[in-house]
N, C-alpha and C positions, 0 to 999 in steps of 0.2 A: 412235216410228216408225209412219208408217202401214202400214195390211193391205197386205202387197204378195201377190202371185199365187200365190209358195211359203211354204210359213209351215216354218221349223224348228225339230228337238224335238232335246232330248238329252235325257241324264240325269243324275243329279244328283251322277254319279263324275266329269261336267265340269271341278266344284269352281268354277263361273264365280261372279265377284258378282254378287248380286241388283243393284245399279243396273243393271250391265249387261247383264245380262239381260233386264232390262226396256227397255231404251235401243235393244236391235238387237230386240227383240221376240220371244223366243225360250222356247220353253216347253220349259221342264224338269219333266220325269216323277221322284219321286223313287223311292229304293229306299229300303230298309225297314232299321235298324237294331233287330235285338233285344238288350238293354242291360240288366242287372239287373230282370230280370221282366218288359223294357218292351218293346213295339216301337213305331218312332217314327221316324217318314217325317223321311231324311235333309237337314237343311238345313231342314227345316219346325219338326219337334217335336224339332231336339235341332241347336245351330250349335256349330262345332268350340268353342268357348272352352270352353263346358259339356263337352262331350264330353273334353277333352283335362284339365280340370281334375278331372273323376269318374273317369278310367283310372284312375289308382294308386292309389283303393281299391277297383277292383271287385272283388269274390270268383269272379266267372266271367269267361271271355275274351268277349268279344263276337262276335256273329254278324251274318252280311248274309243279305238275301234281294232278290231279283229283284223288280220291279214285275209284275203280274200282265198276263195279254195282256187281260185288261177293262180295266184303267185307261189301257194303250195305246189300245184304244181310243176310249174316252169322249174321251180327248184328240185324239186323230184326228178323231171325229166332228164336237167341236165347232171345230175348227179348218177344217174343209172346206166352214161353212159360210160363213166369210167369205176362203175361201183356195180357189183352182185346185186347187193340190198339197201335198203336206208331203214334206222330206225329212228322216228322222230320223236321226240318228248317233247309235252307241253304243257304249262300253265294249264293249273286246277279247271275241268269243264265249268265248276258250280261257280267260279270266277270271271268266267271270259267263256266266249264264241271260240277263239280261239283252236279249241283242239275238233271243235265238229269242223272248221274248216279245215283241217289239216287231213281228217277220215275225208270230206269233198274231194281234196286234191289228191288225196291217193288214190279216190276210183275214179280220177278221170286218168289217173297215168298206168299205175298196172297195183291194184290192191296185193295181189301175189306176192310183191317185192318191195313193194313198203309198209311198214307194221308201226302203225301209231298209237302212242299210250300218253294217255291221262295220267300227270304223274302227281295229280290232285294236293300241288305244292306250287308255290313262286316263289319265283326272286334266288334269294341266298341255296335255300335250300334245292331250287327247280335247276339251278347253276351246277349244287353239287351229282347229280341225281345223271345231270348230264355228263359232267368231268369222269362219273364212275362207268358211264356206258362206253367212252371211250379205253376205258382200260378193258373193258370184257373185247370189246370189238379188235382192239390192239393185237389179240391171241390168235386171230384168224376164224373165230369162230361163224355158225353161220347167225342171220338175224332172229332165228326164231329163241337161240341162246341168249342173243344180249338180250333179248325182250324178258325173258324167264330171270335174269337176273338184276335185270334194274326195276321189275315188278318185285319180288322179294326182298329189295333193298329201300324201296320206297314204304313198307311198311316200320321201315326203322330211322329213317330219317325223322328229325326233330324240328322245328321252327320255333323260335319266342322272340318275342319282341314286346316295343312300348313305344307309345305315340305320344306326342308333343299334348293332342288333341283328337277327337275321333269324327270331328267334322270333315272330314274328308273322304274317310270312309262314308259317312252316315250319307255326304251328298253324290258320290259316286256307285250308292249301291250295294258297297261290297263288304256291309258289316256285318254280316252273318247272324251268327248266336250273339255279337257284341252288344246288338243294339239296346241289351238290359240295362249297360251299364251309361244311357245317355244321359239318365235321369242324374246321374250324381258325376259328372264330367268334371265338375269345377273343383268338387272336393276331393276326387284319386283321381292317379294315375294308373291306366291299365296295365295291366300284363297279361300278353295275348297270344294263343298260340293258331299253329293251323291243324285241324282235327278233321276228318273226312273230307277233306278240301274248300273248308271254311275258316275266317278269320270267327275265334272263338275265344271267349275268354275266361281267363286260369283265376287270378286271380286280381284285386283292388289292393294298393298300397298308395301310402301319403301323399311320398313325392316321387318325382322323375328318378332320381338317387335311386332312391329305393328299389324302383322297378327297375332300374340295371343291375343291380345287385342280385335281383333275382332271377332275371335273366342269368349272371352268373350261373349263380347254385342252380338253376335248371340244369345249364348246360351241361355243368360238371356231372350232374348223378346219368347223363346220357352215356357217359365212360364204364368200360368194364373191364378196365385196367389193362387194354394195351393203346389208350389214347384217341384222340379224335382226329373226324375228320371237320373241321371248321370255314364259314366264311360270317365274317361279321357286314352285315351292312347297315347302311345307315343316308340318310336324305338329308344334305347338309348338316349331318349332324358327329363332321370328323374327330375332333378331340372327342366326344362321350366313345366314339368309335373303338379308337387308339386305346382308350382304358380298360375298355371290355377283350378289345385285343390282347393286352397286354396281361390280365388278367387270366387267359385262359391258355396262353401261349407256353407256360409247361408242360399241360397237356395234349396240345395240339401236335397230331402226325402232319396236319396240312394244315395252311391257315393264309387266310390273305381278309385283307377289308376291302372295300367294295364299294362303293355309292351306287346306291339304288338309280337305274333309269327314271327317265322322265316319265313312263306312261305308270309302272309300279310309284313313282311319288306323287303323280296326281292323284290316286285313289288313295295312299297313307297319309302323304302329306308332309313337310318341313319338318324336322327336330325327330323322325323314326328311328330308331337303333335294335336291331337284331341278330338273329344267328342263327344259321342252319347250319347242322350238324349230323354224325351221326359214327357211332362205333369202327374206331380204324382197322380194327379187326376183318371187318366184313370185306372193301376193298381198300387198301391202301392206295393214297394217289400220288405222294411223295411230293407234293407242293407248298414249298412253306417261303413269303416273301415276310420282314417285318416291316414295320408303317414308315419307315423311311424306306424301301425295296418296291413296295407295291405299287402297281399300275397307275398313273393317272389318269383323273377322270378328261 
């Protein structure tokens, strides 16, 4: 793609493919995984297949950290010199340090031309939220426009998901309103959505089954009968993937599956399957791979 006017950033909790990434031209800031002694810029020096293959012997749980507001900027900088604006999206504030460093690094480079938003979402849905800011941006518009509209698309965007387990969350922090449900972990599986930019949860079913299923039927009643826009992801958790894929793939205007990064699976955790979504009506992205097409991790 060539330089157009607004250049956009996310960060690396997107969980977007590098082809496509590259394809809408889209700079991803990563965050920091510390991982058995190491730390190691997520998606760079460590891609989920390694990550998800080293969990189950590490000795310690893993930790994230925030990009710093200098590496926002450095990326800011060089990006305004062949760009008007930058609009950057990121990972829920109530989740991550993440977007207050991203407001740091735009006032040390020029606040005026970069506009950063909290897009009080991650992962699948933080991915799609960004793929839609590139199509507003694609029209030439200027950034105070894309901002106006991936704010009013962000109140329509959907998340659900279900965890293998919610010890990951519960030790990284990030269970939000979940943590009702720790007391009866052994006996359901959750079903979890994100609500004001927290991991929150819908509702308790038997088994793992179950909660994809209803993942399903969430997804579905998100349609208003001209289709979705979809991304399933999931943390070593491909075939459950593939089903939920394949499931919703009638309705899907876009659709691709996904493996969760390594800093988004330290906090969920092995066996996650989800999807963000949201009315294709609103912006169409015209992206649709099937699970033999899409990206490797």
């Amino acid at each position: 793609m060539t330089a157009g006017k607004v250049a956009i950033v996310t960060d690396s909790t997107a969980d977007l493919p590098s082809q496509l990434v590259k394809t809408r031209g889209i700079t991803v800031v990563p965050l920091t995984l510390n991982f058995e002694g190491r730390s190691l810029l997520d998606g760079v020096e460590i891609r989920p297949s390694e990550f998800y293959r080293r969990l189950p012997n590490a000795t310690t749980h893993p930790t994230t950290s925030q990009p710093s507001p200098g590496r926002f900027a450095e990326a800011y900088s060089e990006l305004l010199n062949a760009h008007t604006e930058v609009v950057s999206i990121h990972i829920s504030e109530k989740l991550s340090g993440t977007y207050a460093s991203a407001v740091q690094g735009a006032e040390m480079t020029d606040p005026k031309r970069v506009h950063v938003i909290d897009s009080q979402l991650v992962s699948m849905s933080l991915g799609l939220l960004t793929l839609a800011a590139t199509e507003v941006a694609r029209k030439g518009v200027a950034a105070s426009e894309v901002e106006k509209r991936v704010s009013e698309m962000r109140e329509h965007v959907q998340t659900y998901f279900s965890v293998a387990t919610l010890e990951f969350l519960r030790r990284g922090g990030r269970i939000g309103r979940a943590s009702a449900m720790l007391g009866s972990v052994l006996q359901v599986k959750p079903v979890l959505c994100i609500r004001d930019g927290l991991v929150t949860p819908l509702e308790r079913v038997r088994t793992f089954d179950r909660a994809l299923n209803r993942v399903v039927e969430l997804t579905r009643e998100v349609d208003r009968g001209q289709g979705l826009c979809v991304i399933v992801g999931h943390a070593d958790a491909e075939a459950d993937a593939e089903r939920v894929a394949r499931e919703l793939e009638p309705m899907a205007e876009t659709l691709m599956i996904q493996p969760l990064g390594p800093v988004v699976g330290a906090h969920a955790g092995p066996g996650v399957v989800g999807v963000g979504c949201y009315p294709a009506d609103l912006l169409p992205l015209g992206i649709k791979t099937t699970a033999s097409a899409r990206t490797p991790a």
